[in-house]
N, C-alpha and C positions, 0 to 999 in steps of 0.2 A: 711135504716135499717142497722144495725151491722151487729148483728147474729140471726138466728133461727134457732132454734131445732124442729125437726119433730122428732115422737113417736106415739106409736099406742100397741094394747094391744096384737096387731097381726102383722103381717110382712105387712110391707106397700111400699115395692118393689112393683114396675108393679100395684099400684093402678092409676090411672090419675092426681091427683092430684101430686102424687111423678115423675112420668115421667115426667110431661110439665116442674116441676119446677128440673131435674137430670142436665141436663146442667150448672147450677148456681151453684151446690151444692157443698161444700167441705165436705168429709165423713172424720171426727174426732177422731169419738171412739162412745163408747155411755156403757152404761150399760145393764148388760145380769141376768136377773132374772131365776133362777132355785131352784127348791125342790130337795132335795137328804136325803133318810130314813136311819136314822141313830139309830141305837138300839132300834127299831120298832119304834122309834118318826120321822115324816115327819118334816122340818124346813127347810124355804125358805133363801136364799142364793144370793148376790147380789155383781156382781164383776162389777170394770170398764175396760173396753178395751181402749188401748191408742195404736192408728194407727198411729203413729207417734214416738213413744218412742217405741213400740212394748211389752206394758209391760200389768200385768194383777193385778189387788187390786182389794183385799177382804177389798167391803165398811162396809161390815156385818161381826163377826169374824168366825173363819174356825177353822174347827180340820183337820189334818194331811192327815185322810182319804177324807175330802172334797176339800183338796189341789190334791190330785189325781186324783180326779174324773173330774177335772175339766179342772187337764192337760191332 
């Protein structure tokens, strides 16, 4: 196998499956899903983490105030 990605809808730290296989693992980045209410409208918001480059993109696009929130 190349690569795989593990994901879960929930944090899947310290499940069994994630521990037996943490010794193999290279931790990458991954994407962080978040809601943030913006002029009483709720809108789900989707950045990538790059653990490597140490950078943060907006996959989904952002207003100025949702660039704050997030730093």
């Amino acid at each position: 196998m190349g690569k795989v990605g593990l994901g879960g809808e929930s944090e899947i730290r310290g499940l069994p499956l994630f521990d037996y296989l943490s010794p193999n693992l290279q931790h990458q980045g991954g994407f962080i899903r978040f809601r943030f209410n913006e002029e009483a409208v709720e809108k789900e918001y989707t950045i990538r983490v790059g653990m490597k480059s140490r950078s943060i993109f907006f996959a989904t696009p952002a207003t100025e105030q949702v660039i704050a929130y997030a730093r």
